[in-house]
N, C-alpha and C positions, 0 to 999 in steps of 0.2 A: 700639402703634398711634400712628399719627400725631398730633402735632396740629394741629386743624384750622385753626389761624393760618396756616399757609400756605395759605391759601384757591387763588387762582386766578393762582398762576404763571407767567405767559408763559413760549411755549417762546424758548429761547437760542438754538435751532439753530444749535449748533455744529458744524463738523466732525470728527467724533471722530480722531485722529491724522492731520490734515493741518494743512496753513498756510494761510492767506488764499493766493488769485490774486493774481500780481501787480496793482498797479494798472494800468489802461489809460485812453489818452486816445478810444481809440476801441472799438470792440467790432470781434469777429474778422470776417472775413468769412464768411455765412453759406455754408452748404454747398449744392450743388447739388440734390441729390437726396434724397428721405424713402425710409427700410425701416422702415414703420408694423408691429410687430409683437404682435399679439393672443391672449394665451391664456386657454383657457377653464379654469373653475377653478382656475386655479397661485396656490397661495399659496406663499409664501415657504422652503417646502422643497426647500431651492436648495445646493449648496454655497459660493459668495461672502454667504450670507448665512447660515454658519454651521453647517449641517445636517451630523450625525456621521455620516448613513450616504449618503444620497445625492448619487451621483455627476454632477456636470454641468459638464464642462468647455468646454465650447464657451459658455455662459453664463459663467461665470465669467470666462471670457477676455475676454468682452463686457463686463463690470463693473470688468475691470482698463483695458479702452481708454477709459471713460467715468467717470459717477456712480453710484452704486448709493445710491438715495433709501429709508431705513430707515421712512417715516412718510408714505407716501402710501394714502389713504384713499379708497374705491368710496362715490358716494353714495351706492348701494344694491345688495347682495349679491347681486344675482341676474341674470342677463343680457341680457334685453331691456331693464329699464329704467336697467343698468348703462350698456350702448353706447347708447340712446339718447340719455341723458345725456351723455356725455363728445363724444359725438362732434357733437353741438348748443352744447357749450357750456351748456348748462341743467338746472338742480335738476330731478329728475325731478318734483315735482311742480309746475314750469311745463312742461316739455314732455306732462307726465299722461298718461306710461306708468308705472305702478304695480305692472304684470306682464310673462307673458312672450306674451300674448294679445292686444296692443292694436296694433296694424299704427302704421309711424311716421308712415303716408302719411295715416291718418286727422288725424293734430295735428300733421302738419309746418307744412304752411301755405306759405307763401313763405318761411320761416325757412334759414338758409342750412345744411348740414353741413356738418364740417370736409373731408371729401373734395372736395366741391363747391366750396369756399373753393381750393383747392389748382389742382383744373380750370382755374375764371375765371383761374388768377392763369400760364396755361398751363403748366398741370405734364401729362405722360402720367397716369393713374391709372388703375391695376389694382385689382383685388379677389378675394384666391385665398382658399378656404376660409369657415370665420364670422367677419366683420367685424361689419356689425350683425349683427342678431338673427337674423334668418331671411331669404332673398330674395323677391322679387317685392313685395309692397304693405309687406311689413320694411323694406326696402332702399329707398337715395335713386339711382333711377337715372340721375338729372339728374348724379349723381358721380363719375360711371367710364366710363373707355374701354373698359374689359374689364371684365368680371366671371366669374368660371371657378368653378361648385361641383365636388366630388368625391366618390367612393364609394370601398366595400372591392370588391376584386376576390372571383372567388368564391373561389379560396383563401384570400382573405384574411381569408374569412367562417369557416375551417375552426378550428380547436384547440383543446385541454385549457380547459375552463372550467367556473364554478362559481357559484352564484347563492350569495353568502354569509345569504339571509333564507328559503330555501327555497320561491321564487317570489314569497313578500307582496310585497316592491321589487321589479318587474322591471328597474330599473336596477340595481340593486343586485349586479353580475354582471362576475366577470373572466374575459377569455380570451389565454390565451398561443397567440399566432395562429399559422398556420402562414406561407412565404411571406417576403419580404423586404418592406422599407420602404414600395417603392411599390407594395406590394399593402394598403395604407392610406391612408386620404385625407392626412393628416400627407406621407406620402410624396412622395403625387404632386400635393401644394401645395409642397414644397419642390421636388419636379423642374422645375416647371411654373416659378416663382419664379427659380431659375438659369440657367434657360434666357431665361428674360426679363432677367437683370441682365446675361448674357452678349450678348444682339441688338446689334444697331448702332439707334442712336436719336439723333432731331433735336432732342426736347425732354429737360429736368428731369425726374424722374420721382417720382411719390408711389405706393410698392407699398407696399399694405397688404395683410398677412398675417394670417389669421386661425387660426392651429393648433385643434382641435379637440380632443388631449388635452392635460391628465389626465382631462378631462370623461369620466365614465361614458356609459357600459359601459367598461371599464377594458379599453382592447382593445389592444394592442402585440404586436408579432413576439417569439416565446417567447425570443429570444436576451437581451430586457431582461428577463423574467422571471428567467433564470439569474443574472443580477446581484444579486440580491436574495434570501437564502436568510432563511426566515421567521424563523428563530431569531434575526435580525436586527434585526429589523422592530417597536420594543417600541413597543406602544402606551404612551399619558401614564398618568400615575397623578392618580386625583379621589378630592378629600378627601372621608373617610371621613362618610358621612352627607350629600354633600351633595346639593342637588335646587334646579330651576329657582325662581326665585324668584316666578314666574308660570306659569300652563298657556300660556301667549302667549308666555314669555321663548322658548322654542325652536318650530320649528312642530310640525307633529300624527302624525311618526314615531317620538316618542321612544320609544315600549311597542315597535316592533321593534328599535330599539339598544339597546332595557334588556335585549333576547335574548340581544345578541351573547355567544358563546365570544370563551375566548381564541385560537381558531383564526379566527374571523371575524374578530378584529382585527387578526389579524397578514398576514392572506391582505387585508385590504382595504389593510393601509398597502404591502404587498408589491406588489400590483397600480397601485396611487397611484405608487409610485416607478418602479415601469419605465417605468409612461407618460410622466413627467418626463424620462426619462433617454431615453426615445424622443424626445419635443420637443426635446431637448438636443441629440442628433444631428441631426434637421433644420436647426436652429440655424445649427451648426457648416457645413454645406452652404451655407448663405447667406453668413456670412463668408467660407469660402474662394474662392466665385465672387464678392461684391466685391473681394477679395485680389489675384486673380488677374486681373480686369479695371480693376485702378488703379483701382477707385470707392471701396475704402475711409476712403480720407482724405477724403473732398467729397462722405458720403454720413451724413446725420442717419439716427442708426439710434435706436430707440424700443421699447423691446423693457417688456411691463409685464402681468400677470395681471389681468382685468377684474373682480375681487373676489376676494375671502378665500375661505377655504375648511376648516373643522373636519375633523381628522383625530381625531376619538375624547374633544378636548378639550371637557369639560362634556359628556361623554358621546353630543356629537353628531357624525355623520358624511356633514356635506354644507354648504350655505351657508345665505341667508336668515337671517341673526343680524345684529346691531347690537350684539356683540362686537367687542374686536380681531381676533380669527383670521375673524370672519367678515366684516370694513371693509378689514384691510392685505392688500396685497397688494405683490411684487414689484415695481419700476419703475426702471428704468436707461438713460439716455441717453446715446448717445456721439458726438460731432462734434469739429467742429474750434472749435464755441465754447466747447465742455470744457477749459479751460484748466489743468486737476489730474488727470490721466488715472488713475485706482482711487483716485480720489476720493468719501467717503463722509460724505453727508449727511446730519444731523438734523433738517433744515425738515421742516415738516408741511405737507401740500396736498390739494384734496379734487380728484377727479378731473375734475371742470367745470374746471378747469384750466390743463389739458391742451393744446384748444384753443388759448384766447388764448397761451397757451407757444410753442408752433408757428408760429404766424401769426407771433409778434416773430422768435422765431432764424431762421424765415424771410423775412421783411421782406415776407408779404403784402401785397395792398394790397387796400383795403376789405373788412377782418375788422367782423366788424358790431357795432354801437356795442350792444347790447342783451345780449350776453352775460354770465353771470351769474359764469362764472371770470373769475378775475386771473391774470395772467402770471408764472411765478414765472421767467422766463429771468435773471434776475439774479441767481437762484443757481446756476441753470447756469454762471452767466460766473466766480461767485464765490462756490463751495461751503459756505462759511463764513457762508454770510449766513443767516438767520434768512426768513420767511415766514410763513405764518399763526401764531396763537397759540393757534388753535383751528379744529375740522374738527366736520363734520355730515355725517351719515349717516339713510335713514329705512328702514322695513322696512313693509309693507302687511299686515296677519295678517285680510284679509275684509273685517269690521266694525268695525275701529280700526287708527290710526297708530300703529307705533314711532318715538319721533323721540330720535337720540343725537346728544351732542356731549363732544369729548373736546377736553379743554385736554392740559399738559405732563403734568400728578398726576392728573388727575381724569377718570370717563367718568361724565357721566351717561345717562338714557332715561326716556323719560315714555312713557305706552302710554294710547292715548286724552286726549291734554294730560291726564295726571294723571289723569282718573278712573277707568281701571284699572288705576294702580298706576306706581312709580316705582324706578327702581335707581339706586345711586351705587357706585361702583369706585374704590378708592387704585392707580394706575397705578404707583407706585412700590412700596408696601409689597405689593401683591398684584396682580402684573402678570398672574396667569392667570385674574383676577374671579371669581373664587368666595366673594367674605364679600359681599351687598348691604349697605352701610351705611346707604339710604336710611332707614331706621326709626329712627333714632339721634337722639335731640334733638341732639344734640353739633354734627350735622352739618349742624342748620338754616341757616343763615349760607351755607355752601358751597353745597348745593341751589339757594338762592336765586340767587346769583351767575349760580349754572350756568345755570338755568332763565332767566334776563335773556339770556343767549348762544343761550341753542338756538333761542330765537325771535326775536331779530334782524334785522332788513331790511340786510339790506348793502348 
């Protein structure tokens, strides 16, 4: 075990086998055009980020023309008030959506969205698929030119499928579809998306893309299922005896994954990966129509999972955690102010962000002074550079707050400021958190540090 003399670390963010960017006297010319691209549930089981079995070239490709950011952080794991946040610019609980029930239009106010910023600043903006949360009083309509939702066709409704909790979850259900691509919404968001990068157009354009899988129901054309034979598919191994360190640390499904077979787990990570591997190929369809229409080089592409997501880890199989696998999530940038192209970063960032990011490498004008993210385009420019030292994350469990904060070593979480209970994580020594060390006199000193950071006014 550690000692706990290394209390509170700053991260170095370095970049793990690259060099510095050159110096510059000026910064690059920004790009013309944004491909905002949004997925639902994608955690990091990716292959540019390492995964033995899952195949995703068309991403990968996208992380060798850009950055692939190892340490960017969802302020909160679950999707309305994931996008509500990032895409305001604001800690979920100043914008105080806290679920996935609370319409944005109720607390927007005159508050600006990132889309809307992009509008004012005359960009085209589109919106295929789930950007925010849901549309109609979800959605900032004041932010789009277009807005296009989608469905499955009725073949597309057809194939082999399997509810792996025997009804208890109704999400909880995959189907190897029958049908090609665009007999899925995934599909015919990227049909609709190419056909648009391919038009004739007067202005800039900010297309934001909203994919909808790997998000359950775990529905893909059976041809990605063939990619994926279960004996494949191993779920993680949890150490022997362990269990939540709170009835709160995880939410209130745990008695149906404490069910799961080994056949559930293998049919859910099996189903998990086609769907990625179906995203992947849509993907791969947007690059090759900016490829093919000369936009690739003068077009910010933004490609990033809007939270974490538990495959089996800590015995859970979904999000809403104030874990890593339930906070990180994928995020990779590619333009022309990438100046390290499969360039890979260790800065840490929380998704509020995001935002003021965009506004800089796009050289908006009147991004609003009230935002609660920082800009991290200065690592964009220069990979090597270092960024926060520390990220927050909160989780809503009803009648109390989870609130985490992780430094470089360290994750803590208080559940109800402390009066229901506290955990602490060695990020180094036990990267899959499984020991709480919060109980530890040892580790008085560190808590406290930690506890000074999580509540914070920046």
């Amino acid at each position: 075990m550690k000692s706990p003399v290394l209390l509170l670390t700053a991260i170095a963010g370095s970049c793990m086998g690259q060099s510095a960017c050159d110096t510059r006297s000026e910064r690059p010319k920004p790009d013309r055009n944004v491909l905002f691209i949004v997925v639902d549930d994608l955690n990091t089981t990716l292959g540019c980020y390492g995964h033995p079995v899952v195949k995703t070239p068309n991403i990968d490709r996208l992380a060798h023309m850009g950055i692939r950011f190892n340490h960017a952080y969802s302020n909160y794991a679950v999707s309305g008030p994931s996008r509500s946040s990032f895409l305001t610019g604001l800690k979920p609980e100043t914008i105080n959506i806290l679920d996935n029930n609370t319409p944005l239009q109720s607390v927007l106010g005159d508050r600006i969205t990132l889309p809307y910023l992009f509008r004012q600043n005359d960009f085209y903006t589109m919106s295929l698929g789930k950007v925010f949360h849901r549309d109609g009083e979800y959605n900032d309509s004041r932010a789009w030119d277009e807005i296009h939702s989608f469905a499955p066709t009725d073949k597309g409704r057809t194939g082999e499928s399997r509810n792996m909790t025997d009804g208890v979850l109704k999400w909880c259900e995959w189907m190897a579809a029958e049908g090609t691509d665009e007999d899925q919404p995934d599909g015919q968001i990227a049909e609709k998306a190419v056909e648009f990068i391919k038009s004739e157009k007067d202005k800039p354009f900010f297309l934001a893309v909203g994919f909808h899988k790997p998000h359950d129901p775990f529905v893909a054309p059976k041809e990605y299922f063939s990619m994926y034979p279960p004996e494949i598919c191993d779920p993680p191994l949890i150490p022997d005896g362990w269990h939540p360190p709170y009835k709160h640390t995880l939410p209130g499904e745990t008695a149906v994954f404490n069910k799961f077979t080994e056949r559930d787990k293998r049919e859910f990570l099996r189903s998990y990966y086609a769907c990625v591997s179906f995203l992947d190929a849509q993907v791969g369809k947007l690059l090759k129509a900016l490829e093919e229409t000369n936009q690739l080089d003068n077009t910010l592409i933004v490609f990033f999972g809007d939270h974490g997501y538990h495959l089996g880890e800590h015995n859970w199989w979904n999000k809403v955690t104030v874990f890593e696998k339930g906070t990180n999530a994928p995020f990779i940038i590619a333009s022309q102010s990438v100046c390290e192209k499969g360039a890979v970063s260790d800065a840490m960032f929380e998704y509020i962000d995001i935002f003021p990011t965009l506004a800089e490498l796009m050289k908006l004008n009147n991004t609003p002074q009230y935002l609660e993210g920082r800009s991290f385009a200065g690592t964009v420019y220069d990979p090597s550079k270092p960024f926060r030292s520390e990220v927050r994350a909160i989780v809503n469990r009803g009648k109390m707050i989870g609130r985490m904060v992780k430094t470089r070593n360290w994750r803590y979480v208080e559940w109800d400021n402390g009066m229901k209970g506290n955990e602490l994580y060695d990020q180094v020594s036990d990267p899959g958190e499984y020991e709480n060390l919060a109980g530890n006199d040892e580790y008085a000193d560190i808590i406290s540090g930690l506890r000074a950071l999580l509540y914070v006014e920046e």
